[in-house]
C-alpha positions in Angstrom: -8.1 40.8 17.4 -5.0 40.6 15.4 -4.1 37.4 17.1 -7.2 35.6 16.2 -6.5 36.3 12.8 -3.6 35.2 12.8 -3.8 31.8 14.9 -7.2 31.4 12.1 -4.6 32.0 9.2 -2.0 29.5 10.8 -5.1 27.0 11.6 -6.3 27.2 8.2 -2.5 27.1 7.0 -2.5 23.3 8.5 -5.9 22.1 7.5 -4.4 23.3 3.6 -1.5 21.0 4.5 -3.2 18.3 6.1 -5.9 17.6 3.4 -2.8 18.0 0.5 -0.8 15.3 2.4 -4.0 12.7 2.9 -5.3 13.5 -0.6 -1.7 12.8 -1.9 -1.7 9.6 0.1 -5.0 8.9 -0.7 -4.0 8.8 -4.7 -0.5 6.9 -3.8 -3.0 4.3 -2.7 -5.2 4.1 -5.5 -1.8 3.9 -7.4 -0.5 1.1 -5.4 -3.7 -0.9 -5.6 -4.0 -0.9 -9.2 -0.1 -1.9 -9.6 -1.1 -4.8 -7.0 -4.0 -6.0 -8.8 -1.7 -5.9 -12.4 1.2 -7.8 -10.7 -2.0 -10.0 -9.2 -3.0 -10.8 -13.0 0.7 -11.3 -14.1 1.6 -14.0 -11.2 -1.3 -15.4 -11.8 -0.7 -16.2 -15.3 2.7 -16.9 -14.7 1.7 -20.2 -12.4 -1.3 -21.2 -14.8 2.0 -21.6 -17.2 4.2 -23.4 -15.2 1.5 -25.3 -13.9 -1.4 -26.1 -15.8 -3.7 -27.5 -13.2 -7.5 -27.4 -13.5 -7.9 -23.3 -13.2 -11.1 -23.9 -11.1 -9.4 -26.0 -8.4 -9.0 -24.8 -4.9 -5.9 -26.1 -4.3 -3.4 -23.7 -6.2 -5.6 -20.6 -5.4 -4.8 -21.2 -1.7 -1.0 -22.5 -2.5 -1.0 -18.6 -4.8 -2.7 -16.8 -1.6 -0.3 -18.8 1.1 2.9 -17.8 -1.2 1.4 -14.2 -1.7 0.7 -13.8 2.3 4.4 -14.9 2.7 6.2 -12.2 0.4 3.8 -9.8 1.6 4.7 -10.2 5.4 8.2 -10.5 4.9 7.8 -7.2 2.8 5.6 -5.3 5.4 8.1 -6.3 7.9 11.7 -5.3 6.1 9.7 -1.7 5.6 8.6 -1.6 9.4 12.1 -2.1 10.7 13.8 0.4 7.8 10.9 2.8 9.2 11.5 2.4 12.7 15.7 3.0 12.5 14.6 6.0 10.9 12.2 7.2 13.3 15.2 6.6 16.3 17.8 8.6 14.3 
């Protein structure tokens, strides 16, 4: 009986952790979204005032989303390699 309780204690012990660590990621998220979508506002302005094209025309949204997809995959990649050296060592 003793050993039920405890394995229940340790198996509520890891849900406590689990749910702290997703909850915690969950708000690092939010967080990291609502930094993106600043930085999103600031570029934004940045190239209407270094380039004052029509701010309805198609062609510097998809130049902004092409330069954007760039950094962001050259980004996602340094942090998958620095993640994966640390997973061998």
């Amino acid at each position: 009986m003793e050993n039920k309780i405890s394995n229940i204690k340790k198996s509520a012990s890891v849900v406590k952790r689990e749910l702290r660590e997703r909850t915690m990621g969950y708000i690092f998220t939010a967080l990291g979204l609502v930094a993106g979508l600043a930085w999103n506002e600031a570029i934004s302005s940045l190239i209407k005032y270094f380039f004052p094209l029509d701010g309805n025309g198609i062609l510097p949204k998809f130049i902004y989303a092409i330069v954007i997809t760039v950094f962001i995959v050259i980004i996602s990649s340094s942090l998958m390699r620095m993640f994966a050296k640390e997973d061998k060592e």
